[in-house]
C-alpha positions as CSV (number, residue, x, y, z in Angstrom):
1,X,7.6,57.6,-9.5
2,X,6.8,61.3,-10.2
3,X,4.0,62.5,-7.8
4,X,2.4,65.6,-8.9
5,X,1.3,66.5,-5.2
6,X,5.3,66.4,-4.7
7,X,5.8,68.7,-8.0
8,X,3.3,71.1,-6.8
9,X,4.5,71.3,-3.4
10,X,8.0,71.8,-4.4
11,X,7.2,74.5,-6.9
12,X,5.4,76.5,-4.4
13,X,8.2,76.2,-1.8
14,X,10.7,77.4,-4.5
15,X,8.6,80.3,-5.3
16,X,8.0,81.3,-1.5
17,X,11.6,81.3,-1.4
18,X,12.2,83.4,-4.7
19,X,10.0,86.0,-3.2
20,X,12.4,86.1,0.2
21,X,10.1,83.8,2.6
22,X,12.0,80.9,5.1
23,X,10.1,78.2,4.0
24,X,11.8,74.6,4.6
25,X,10.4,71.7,3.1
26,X,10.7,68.0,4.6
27,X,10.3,65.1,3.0
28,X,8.5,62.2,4.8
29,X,9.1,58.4,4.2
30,X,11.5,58.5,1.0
31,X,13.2,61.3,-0.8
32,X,11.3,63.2,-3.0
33,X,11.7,62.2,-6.8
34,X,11.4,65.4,-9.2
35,X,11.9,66.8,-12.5
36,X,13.4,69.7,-11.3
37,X,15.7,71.5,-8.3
38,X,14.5,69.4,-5.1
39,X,13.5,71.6,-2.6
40,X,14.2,69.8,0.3
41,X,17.5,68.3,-0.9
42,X,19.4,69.8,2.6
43,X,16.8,68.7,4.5
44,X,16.9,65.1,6.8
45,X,14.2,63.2,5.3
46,X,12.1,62.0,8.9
47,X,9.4,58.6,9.0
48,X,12.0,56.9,7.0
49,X,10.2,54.3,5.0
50,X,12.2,51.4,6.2
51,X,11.9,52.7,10.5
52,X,8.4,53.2,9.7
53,X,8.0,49.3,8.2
54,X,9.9,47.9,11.2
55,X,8.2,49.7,13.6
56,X,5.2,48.8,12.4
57,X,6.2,45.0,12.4
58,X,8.2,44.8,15.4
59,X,7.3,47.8,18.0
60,X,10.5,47.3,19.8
61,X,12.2,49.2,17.1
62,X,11.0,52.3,18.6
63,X,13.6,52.0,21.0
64,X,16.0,51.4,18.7
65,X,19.2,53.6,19.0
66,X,18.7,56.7,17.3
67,X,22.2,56.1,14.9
68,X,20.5,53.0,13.9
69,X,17.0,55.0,12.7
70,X,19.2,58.0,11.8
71,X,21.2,55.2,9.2
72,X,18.2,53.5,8.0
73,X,16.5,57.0,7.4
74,X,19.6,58.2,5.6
75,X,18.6,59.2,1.6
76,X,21.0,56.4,-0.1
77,X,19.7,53.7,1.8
78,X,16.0,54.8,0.8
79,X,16.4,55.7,-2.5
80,X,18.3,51.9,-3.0
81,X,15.3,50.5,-1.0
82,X,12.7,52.2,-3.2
83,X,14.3,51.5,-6.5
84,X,13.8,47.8,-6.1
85,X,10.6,48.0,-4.7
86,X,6.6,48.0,-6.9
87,X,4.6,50.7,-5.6
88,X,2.7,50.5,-2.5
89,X,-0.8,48.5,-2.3
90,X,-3.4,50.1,0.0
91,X,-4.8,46.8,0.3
92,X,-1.7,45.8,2.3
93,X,-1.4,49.2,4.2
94,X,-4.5,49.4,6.1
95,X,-2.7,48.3,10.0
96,X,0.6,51.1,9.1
97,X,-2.4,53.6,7.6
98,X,-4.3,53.2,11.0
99,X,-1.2,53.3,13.4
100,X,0.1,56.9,11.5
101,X,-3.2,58.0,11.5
102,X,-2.8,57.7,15.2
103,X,0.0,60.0,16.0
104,X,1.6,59.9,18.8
105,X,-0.4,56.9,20.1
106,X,0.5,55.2,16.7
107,X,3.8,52.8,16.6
108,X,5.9,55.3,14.8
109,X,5.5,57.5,17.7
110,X,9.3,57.8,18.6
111,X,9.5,59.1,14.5
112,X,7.0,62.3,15.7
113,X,9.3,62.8,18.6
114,X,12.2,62.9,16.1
115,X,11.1,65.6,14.4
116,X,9.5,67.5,17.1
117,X,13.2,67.2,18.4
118,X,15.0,68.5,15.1
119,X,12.2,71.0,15.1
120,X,13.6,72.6,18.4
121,X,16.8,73.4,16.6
122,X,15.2,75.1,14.7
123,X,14.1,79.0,14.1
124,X,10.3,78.6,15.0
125,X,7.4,78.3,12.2
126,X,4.7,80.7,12.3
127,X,3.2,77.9,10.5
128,X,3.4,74.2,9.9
129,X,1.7,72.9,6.5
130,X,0.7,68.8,6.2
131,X,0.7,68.2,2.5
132,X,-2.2,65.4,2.8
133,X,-4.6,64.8,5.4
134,X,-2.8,61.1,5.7
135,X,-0.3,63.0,8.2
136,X,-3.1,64.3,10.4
137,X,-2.2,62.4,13.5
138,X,1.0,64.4,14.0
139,X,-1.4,67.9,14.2
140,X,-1.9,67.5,17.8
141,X,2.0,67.4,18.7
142,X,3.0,69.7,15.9
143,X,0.1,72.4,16.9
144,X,2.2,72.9,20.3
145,X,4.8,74.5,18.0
146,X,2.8,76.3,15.6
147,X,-0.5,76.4,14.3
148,X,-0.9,73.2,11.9
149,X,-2.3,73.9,8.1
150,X,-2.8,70.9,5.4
151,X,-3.5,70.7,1.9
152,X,-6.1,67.8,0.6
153,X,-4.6,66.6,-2.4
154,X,-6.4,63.3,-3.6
155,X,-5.6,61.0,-0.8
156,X,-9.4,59.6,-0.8
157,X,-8.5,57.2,-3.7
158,X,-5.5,55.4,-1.4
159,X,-7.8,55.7,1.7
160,X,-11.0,54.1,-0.1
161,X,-8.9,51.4,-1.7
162,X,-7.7,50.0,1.6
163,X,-9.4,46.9,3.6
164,X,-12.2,46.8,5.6
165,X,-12.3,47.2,8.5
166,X,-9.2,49.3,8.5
167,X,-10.9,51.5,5.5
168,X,-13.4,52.5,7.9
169,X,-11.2,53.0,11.2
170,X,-8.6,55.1,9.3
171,X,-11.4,57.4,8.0
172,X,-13.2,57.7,11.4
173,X,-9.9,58.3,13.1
174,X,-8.5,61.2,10.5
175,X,-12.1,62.8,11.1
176,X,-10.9,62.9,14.7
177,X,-7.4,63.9,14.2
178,X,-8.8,66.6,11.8
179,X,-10.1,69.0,14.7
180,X,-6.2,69.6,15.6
181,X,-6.0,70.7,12.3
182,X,-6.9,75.2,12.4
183,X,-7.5,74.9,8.1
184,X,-7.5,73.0,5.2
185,X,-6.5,73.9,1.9
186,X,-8.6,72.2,-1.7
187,X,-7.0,72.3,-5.0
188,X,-10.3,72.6,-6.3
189,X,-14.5,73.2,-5.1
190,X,-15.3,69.7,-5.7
191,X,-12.7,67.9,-3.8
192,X,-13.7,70.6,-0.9
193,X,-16.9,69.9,-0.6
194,X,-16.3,65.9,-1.2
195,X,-13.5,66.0,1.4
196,X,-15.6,68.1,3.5
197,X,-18.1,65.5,3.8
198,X,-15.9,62.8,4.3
199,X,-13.6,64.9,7.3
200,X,-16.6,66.5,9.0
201,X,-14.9,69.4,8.2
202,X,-16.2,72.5,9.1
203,X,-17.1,75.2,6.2
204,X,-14.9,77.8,8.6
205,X,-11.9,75.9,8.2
206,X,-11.9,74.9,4.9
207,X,-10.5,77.4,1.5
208,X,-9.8,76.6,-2.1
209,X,-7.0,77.0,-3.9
210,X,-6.3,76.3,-7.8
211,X,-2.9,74.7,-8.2
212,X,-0.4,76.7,-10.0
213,X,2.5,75.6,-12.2
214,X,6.2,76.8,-13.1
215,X,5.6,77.7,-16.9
216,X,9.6,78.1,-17.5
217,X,10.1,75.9,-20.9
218,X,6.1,75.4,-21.4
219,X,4.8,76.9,-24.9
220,X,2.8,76.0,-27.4
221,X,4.9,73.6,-30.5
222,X,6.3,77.0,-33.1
223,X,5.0,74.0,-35.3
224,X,2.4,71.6,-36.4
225,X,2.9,67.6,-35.5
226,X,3.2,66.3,-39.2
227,X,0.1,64.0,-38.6
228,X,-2.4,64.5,-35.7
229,X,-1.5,62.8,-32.4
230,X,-3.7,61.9,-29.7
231,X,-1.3,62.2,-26.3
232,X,-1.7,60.3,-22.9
233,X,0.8,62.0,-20.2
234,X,0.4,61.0,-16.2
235,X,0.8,57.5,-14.0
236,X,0.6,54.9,-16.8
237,X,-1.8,52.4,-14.8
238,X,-5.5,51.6,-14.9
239,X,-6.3,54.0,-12.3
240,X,-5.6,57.4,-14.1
241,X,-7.4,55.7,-17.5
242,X,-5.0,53.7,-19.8
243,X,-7.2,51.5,-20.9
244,X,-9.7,53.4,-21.3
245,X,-7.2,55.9,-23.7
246,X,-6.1,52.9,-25.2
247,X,-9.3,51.3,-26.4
248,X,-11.0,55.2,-27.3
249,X,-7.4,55.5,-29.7
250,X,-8.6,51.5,-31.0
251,X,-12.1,52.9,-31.3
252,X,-11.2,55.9,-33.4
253,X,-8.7,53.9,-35.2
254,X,-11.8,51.2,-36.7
255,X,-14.3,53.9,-37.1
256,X,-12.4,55.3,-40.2
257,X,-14.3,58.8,-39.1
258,X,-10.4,60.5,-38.7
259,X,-7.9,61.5,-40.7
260,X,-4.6,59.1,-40.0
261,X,-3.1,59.8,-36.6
262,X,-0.9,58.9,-34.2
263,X,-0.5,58.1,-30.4
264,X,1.6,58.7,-27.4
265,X,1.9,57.6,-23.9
266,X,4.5,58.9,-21.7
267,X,4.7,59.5,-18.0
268,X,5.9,57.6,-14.8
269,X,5.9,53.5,-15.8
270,X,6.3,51.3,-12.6
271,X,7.4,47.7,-13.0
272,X,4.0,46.7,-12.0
273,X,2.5,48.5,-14.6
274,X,4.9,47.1,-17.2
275,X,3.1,44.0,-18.2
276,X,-0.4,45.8,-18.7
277,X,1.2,48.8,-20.4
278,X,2.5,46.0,-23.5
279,X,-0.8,43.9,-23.4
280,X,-1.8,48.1,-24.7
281,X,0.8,48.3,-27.2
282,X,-0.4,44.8,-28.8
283,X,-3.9,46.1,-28.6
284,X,-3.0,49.3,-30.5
285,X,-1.1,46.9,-33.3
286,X,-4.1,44.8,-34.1
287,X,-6.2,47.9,-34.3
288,X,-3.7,48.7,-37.5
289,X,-1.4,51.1,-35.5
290,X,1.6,49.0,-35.6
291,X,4.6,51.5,-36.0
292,X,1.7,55.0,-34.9
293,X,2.2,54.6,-31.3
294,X,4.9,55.6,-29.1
295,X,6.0,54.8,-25.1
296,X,7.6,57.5,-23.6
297,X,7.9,56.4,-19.9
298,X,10.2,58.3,-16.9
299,X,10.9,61.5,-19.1
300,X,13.1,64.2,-18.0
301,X,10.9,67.8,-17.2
302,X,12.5,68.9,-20.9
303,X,11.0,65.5,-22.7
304,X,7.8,66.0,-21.0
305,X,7.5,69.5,-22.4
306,X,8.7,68.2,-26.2
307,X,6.7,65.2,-25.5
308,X,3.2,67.7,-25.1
309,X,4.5,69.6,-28.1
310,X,4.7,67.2,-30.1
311,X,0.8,66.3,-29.7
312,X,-2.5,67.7,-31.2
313,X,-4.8,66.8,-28.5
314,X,-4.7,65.1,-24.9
315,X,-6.6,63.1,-22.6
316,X,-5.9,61.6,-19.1
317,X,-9.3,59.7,-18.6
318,X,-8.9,59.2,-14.6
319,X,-11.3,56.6,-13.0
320,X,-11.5,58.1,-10.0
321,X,-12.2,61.5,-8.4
322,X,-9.2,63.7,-9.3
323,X,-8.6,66.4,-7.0
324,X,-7.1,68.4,-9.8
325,X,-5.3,67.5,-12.4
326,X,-1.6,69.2,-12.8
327,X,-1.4,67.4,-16.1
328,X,-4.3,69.5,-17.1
329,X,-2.4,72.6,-17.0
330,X,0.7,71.4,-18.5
331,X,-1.1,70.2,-21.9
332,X,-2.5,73.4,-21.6
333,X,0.5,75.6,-21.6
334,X,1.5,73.6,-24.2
335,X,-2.0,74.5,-26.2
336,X,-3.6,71.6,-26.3
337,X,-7.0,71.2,-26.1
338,X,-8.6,68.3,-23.6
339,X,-11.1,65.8,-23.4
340,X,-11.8,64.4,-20.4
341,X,-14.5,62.5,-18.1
342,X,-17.1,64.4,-16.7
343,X,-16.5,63.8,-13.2
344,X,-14.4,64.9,-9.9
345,X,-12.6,68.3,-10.6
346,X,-12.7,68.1,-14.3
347,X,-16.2,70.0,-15.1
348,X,-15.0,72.8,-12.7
349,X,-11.5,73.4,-14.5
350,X,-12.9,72.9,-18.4
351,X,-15.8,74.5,-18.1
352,X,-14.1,77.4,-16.3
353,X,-11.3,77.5,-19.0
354,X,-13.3,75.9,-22.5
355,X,-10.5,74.4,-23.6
356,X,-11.7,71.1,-24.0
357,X,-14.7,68.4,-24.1
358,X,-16.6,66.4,-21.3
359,X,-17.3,63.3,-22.2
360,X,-19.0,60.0,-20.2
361,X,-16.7,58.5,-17.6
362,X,-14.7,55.3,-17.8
363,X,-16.1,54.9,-21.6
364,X,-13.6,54.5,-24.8
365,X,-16.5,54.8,-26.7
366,X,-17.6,58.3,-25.2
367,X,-13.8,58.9,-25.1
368,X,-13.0,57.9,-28.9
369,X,-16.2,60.5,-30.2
370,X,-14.4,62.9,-28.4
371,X,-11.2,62.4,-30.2
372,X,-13.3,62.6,-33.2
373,X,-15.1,65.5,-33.1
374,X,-11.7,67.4,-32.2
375,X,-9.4,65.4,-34.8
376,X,-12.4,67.1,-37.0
377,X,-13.2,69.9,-36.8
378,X,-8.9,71.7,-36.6
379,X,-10.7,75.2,-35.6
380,X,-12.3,74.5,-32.7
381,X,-9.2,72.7,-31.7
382,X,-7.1,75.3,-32.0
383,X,-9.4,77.4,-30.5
384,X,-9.9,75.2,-26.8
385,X,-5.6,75.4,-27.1
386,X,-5.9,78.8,-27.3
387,X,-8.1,79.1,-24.7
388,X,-6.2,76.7,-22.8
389,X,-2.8,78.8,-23.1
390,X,-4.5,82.1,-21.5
391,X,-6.2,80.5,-18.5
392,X,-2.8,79.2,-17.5
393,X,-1.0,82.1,-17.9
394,X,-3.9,83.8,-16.5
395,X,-5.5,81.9,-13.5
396,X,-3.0,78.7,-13.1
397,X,0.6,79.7,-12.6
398,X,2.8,79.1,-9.6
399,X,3.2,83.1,-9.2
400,X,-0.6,83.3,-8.6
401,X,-0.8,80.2,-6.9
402,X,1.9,81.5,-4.3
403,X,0.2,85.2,-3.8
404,X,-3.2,83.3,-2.8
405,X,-1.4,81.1,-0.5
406,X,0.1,84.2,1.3
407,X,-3.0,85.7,1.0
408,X,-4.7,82.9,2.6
409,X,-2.1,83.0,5.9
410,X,-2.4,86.7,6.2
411,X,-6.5,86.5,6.4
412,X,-5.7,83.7,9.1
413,X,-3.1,86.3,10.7
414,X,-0.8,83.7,11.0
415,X,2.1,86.0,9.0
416,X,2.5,89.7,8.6
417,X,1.1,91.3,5.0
């Protein structure tokens, strides 16, 4: 799937690198899958998914010959492996979870020494970044290189949604692991402070940073969509809010309190997801939609952006506590105004921006008056786009986003201003 924590990561690494920084980028477990120029396409991807599986199941595959790990961790071999495979179920993670969590006490411990190794051949970091707090068992062997940074980018969701009692051991031993770990870096206040909480973190080593995108191709449509058009782009699955989106849309559709309209879904589509995502699409034909909805699933980055352009409003009605939100900023640039549930990082980035409604989480009904009062009242829609378009350009862009990240190291004096 697309994973917005991989988008924003790889964004900022290209733009570190357009301004003349060495940043490298590895990817961990499976090659990254983007919509644009992979930064760490040179790179040897290292905790190859399947090593990591078989070491898990069988420990003896530690001391497997390295050309064997090196071949199972080569990028056709994963990218074949994950194309056949449904995505990952915390529920059936929690033992692998708890052993990476671990380090170099966990069962992948001969995959730390493998990069420790490949490391060594290379120039040394001033700094080495974690993009999730999942990876904080390999801060202790990793600080004896350089000091270790990591970003917290929504992994409470995965973390929460695994078994007992490995929920609770995994939680209790990244608390641990996270006092090898010199800062931490939010996406937003909220998930800081919630994060904070959960890590034991202390208020010294913890800084916020607003995520930042590439706005190359973003603008708003040069016209109107011929009917209005209520648009759904992220994960298609029940935990960033289809249903929800789909019964608000069936809502709006019986109320006869909006002019005729029109839907659209698009974003990553798993084959798990495939069977709900239809039940959806017969919903939306009973509620008298039958030819007004469209599926727009694995786009390209250009058919996203045409795909947001071609909508009047959107909404991503998350369950859970989003961290951010990177789908926020792209409606956004794109000058669409938002409704969204009030909850996790979305009071912070709307009310900060007005360009959009809060509405009662995990309700269609709550959902579907937003749609309303928007699909109403054109002026104050257009207004919240507006709005929208100059906070992005203003406060959410990957250029901004990369100065505060240097800014951040140089206040740590880990670089040079």
């Amino acid at each position: 799937m697309f994973c917005g924590n991989c988008l924003r990561d790889n964004a900022l690494v290209a733009e570190l690198r357009r301004r003349g920084a060495e940043a490298t980028m590895l990817p961990l477990y499976l090659p990254l899958t983007l919509d644009v120029p992979d930064q760490s396409a040179n790179a040897p991807v290292f905790f190859g998914g399947i090593s990591v599986y078989l070491e898990q199941l069988a420990p003896i595959f530690g001391r497997a010959p390295k050309f064997l790990r090196d071949m199972l961790a080569s990028r056709g071999l994963l990218k074949l492996a994950a194309g056949g495979a449904a995505a990952t179920r915390p529920e059936d993670l929690g033992e692998l979870t708890l052993s990476m969590a671990r380090g170099e006490d966990g069962r992948q411990r001969q995959e730390l020494e493998d990069l420790v190794s490949w490391l060594a051949t290379q120039p040394k970091p001033d700094v080495i970044i974690l993009s999730n707090v999942m990876l904080a068992g390999l801060a202790k062997r990793l600080g004896k290189i350089a000091p270790v940074l990591c970003t917290l980018q929504g992994e409470d969701f995965f973390l929460d949604s695994l078994a007992s009692p490995h929920r609770e051991q995994v939680w209790e031993e990244l608390a641990r692991r996270s006092e090898d770990i010199r800062l931490f870096i939010a996406p937003s206040e909220y998930f800081a402070n919630h994060m904070q909480a959960r890590l034991r973190i202390p208020g010294e080593r913890l800084r916020v940073l607003w995520n930042g995108i590439d706005l190359e191709g973003f603008s708003p449509a040069t016209m109107t969509p011929a009917e209005p058009t209520i648009g759904y782009f992220g994960r298609i699955c029940r935990e960033k809010g289809i249903v929800t989106f789909v019964e608000a849309c069936v809502d709006v559709a019986k109320s006869g309190l909006s002019p005729a309209f029109r839907v659209k879904i698009g974003g990553s589509l798993g084959k798990q997801d495939e069977a709900l995502i239809r039940d959806l699409q017969k919903e939306l034909d009973r509620a008298g939609l039958e030819g007004r909805h469209e599926l727009h699933p694995n786009v390209t980055r250009e058919e996203k952006i045409r795909f947001l352009q071609g909508c009047s409003i959107f909404s991503v009605p998350a369950l859970y506590g989003e961290g951010f939100g990177l789908y926020l900023l792209e409606a956004w640039a794109c000058g669409l105004p938002v409704v969204q549930p009030r909850h996790a990082a979305f009071p912070e980035l709307i009310e900060s921006t007005q360009a959009g409604l809060l509405v009662e989480p995990g309700s269609g009904k709550a959902l579907a008056e937003g749609f309303i009062s928007l699909l109403s009242n054109e002026k104050r829609a257009r207004e919240m786009g507006t709005n929208g378009v100059r906070a992005v350009h203003e406060r959410f862009t990957i250029n901004r986003m990369a100065s505060d990240f240097l800014s951040i190291l140089t206040e740590e004096k880990l670089i040079q201003p």
